[in-house]
N, C-alpha and C positions, 0 to 999 in steps of 0.2 A: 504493500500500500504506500511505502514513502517514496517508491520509483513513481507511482501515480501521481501522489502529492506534487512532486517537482515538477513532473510535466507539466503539471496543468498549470503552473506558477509560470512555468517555460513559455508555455504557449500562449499564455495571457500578455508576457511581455512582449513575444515575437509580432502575437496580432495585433496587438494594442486595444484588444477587445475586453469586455468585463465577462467573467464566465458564468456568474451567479446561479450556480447550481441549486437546484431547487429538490432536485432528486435526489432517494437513495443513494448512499456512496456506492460507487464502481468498484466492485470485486476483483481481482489481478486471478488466473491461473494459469498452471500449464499441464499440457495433458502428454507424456508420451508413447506414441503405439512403436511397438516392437517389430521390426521386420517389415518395412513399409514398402512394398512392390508399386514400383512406377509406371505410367504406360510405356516407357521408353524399352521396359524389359531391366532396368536397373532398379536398387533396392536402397535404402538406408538402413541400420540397423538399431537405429534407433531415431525416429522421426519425433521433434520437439514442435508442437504447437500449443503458442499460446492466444488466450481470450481475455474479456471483459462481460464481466452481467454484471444486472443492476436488477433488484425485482427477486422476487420467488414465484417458481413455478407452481402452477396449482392443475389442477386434473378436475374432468369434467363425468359426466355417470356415466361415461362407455369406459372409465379408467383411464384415460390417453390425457397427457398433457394439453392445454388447452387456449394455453397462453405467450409460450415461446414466441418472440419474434428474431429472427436472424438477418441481420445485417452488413452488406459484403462490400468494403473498400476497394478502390480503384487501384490500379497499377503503381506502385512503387508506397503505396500509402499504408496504410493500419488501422486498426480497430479502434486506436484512442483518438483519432481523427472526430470519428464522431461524438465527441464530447464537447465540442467545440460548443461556445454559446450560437451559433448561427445553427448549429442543426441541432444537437442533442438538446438546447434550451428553450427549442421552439417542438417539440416532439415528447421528451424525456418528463416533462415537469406536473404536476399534480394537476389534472385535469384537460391538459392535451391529447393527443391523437395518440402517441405512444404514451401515456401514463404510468411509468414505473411500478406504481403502487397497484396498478391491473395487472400489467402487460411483466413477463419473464425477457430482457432485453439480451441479448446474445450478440458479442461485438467481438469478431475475430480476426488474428492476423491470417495471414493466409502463407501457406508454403513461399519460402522465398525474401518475406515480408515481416519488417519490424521485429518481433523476437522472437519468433517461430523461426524453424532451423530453415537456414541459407547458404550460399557461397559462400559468404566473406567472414563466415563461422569459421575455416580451417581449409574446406577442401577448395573451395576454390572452382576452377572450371572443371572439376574432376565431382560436382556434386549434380547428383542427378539430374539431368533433362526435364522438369516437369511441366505437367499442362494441364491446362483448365479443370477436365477432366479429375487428375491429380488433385486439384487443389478440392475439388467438389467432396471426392472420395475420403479425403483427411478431415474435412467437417462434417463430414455425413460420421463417420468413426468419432471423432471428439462428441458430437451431439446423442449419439447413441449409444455409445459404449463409458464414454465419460461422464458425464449431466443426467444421463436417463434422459434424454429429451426422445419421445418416442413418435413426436407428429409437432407439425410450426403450424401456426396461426399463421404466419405470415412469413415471406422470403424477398426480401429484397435489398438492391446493392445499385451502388453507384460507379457507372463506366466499367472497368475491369469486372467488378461489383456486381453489375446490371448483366452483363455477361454471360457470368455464374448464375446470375439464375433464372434465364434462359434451360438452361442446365440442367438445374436443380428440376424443374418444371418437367422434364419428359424423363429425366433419369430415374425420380420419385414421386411419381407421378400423385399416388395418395400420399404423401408423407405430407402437405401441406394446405392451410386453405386457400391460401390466394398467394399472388406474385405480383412485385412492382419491379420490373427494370428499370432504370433510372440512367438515361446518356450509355446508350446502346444499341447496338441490330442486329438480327437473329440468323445474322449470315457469315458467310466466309472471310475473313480478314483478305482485303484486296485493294487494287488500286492505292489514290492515295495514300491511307490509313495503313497498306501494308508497308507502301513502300518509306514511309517517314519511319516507321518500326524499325524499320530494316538498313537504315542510314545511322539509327542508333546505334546498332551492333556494329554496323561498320568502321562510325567516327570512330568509335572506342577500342576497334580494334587493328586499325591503319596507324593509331599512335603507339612511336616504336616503347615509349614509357609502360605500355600498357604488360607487354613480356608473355604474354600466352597467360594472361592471369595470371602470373605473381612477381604482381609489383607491391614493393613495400610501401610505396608511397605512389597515393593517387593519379593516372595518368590523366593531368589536365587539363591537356589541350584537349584529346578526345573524348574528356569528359564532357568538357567543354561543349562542346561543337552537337552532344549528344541530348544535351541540357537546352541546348536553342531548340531542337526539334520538340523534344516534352513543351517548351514556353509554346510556343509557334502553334501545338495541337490543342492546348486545353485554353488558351487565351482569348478573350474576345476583341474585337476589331475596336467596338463602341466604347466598351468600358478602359480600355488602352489609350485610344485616344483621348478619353476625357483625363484620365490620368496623369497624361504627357505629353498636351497641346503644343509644346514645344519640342526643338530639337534636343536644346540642354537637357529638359526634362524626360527626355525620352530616351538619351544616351546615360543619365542618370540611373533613371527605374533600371535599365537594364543592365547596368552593372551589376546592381545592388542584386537584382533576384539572383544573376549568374551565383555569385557568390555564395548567397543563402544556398542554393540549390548543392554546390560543390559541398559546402559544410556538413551537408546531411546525406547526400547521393555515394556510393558504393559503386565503383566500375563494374566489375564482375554481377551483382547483383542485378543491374540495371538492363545488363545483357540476357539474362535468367529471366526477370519480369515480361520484359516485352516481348524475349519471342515462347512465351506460355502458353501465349495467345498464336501460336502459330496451325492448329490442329483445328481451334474452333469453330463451329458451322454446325448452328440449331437447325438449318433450314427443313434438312429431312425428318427432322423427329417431331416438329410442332404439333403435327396432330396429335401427341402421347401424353401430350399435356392437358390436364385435365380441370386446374384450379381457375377461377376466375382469375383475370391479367390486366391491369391495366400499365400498356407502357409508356413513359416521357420522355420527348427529348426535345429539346429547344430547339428553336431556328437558327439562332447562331451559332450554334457546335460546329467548330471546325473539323471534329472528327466523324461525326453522323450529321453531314447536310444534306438539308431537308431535300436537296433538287434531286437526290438520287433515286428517289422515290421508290427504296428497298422496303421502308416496314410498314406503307400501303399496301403490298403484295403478300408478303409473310406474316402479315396479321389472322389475315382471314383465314390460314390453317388452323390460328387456336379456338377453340371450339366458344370457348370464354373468353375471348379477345377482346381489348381496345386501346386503343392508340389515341395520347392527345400527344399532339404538336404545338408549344408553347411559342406564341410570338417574340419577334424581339422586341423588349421593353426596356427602359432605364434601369427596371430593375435586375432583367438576366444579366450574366455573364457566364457567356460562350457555353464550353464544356462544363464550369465549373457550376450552372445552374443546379444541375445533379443536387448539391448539397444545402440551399437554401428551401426548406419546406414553405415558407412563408408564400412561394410561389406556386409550388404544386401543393401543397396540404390539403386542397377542398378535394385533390381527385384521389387522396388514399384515404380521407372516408369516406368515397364512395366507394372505394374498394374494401375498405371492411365493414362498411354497413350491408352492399350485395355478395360477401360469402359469409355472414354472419351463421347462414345455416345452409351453407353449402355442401 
């Protein structure tokens, strides 16, 4: 709990935000499964995943837990992300949408990610190949075999996040009542979006610094260069410019985040995260999916734009499907609307008011 403590002290400085936690305190654990087989055909022998709940779980008269909700962080991020005042304080707190004191809150790092076992653990680029999939199968085991979490009220994640449970959706088909994707498409990683992915792994690894993974000291420059791509995907045009009308200021802001990013970014890991995503493709399983779905993604997502007109077509296989597509407003920003509820909150209780008894 004092590794929490700090963070949240950390992160309140970084954002210059007030966190005023309203909720139950956030529980820290970790769960280890023994002998963890990869899709790659590779194994760990001891696979470290950790979480975040807030809440107790409670069971309904069929015996099944009834109030789990599980929530899935983006690409390079974590589970204590969503503690932030911006989403956990608008969601989390006594009488909101997710209410702690109803609802069993489930916040996890995911393979690869935050303190859950990764590259930059020891092994390096010698540590499993893992994928989506991977990551689904290690919380489906954490929530079943660890928590006793036997059925989720609810599955939903942001970008990487959003992703997974696509996923979650046709792989467990009964395990949940509803699904929110949040800045995501239920398709093949392609075109632009693969190819920015895939200049990640490159920048990072055309720098001679970098040494096949073991460098002792961070390779820079391709971090560097790796680090504009992440800014470039998840940034929005509108809220960018009004942030750095100017040139000064816009040569400013972008130092500043480069640096922020290098502080906290991991070469090798960064390589591991993005191509996780190299396997993914819901498109053929939609139909297996069974829970009511409503998906979001903004209009200014650089990563999922809206002209491609992919999740008008793949909507209509979920049987319980629906799709809003958020305008751009002074309020979005870009990719990262995913995490502001304030904006989508009215459409996830529509979504647990129609599977209430689904």
């Amino acid at each position: 709990m004092r590794k929490l403590y700090i963070f949240l002290i950390l992160f309140n400085l970084i954002t210059n935000t007030s966190f005023g936690q309203e909720y139950q305190t956030p529980i820290e654990g970790n769960y280890v499964i023994d002998d963890f087989h990869f899709e790659s055909g590779e194994s760990l022998t001891k696979l470290n995943l950790h979480y975040i709940t807030i809440g107790k779980p409670t069971k309904g008269k069929d015996g099944k837990v009834n109030n789990a909700i599980l929530i899935k962080h983006g690409t390079t991020g974590n589970g204590k992300g969503f503690l932030s005042s911006r989403f956990g304080g608008n969601l989390f707190s006594p009488g909101q949408l997710l209410d702690a004191n109803k609802y069993f809150i489930i916040l996890t790092d995911d393979i690869g990610h935050g303190e859950s076992s990764k590259p930059s653990d020891g092994l390096h680029m010698n540590f499993p190949k893992y994928t989506y999939n991977d990551m689904v199968l290690g919380n489906y085991k954490l929530l079943t075999e660890h928590l006793n979490i036997d059925h989720l009220r609810l599955v939903m994640g942001t970008s990487m996040g959003g992703m997974q449970s696509w996923v979650w959706g046709y792989t467990y088909p009964d395990f949940m009542d509803a699904i929110m994707p949040l800045a995501s498409l239920p398709v093949e990683i392609a075109g632009r979006n693969r190819m920015q992915r895939a200049m990640v792994v490159k920048l990072i690894e055309m720098d001679p610094e970098w040494k096949n993974g073991e460098y002792n000291v961070q390779p820079k420059l391709g971090l560097s260069g790796a680090i504009g791509q992440l800014m470039f995907m998840v940034s929005s045009p509108l809220q960018w410019q009004k942030s750095a009308p100017t040139r000064e200021e816009a040569e400013k802001m972008l130092d500043k985040l480069v640096e922020r990013y290098l502080s906290i970014m991991d070469a090798n890991d960064m390589i591991y995260a993005f191509e996780a995503s190299r396997f993914y493709n819901p498109a053929p399983q939609l139909t297996k999916i069974k829970a009511p779905l409503i998906a979001i993604n903004s209009a200014d997502d650089q990563v999922n734009p809206p002209e491609l007109d992919l999740m008008e077509k793949e909507i209509k296989k979920v049987e319980k499907g629906k799709y809003i597509l958020l305008p751009i407003t002074d309020k979005t920003s870009g990719h990262g609307t995913h995490s502001n509820p304030t904006i989508w909150g009215k459409y996830l209780n529509e979504l647990l008011i129609t599977s209430e008894n689904n």
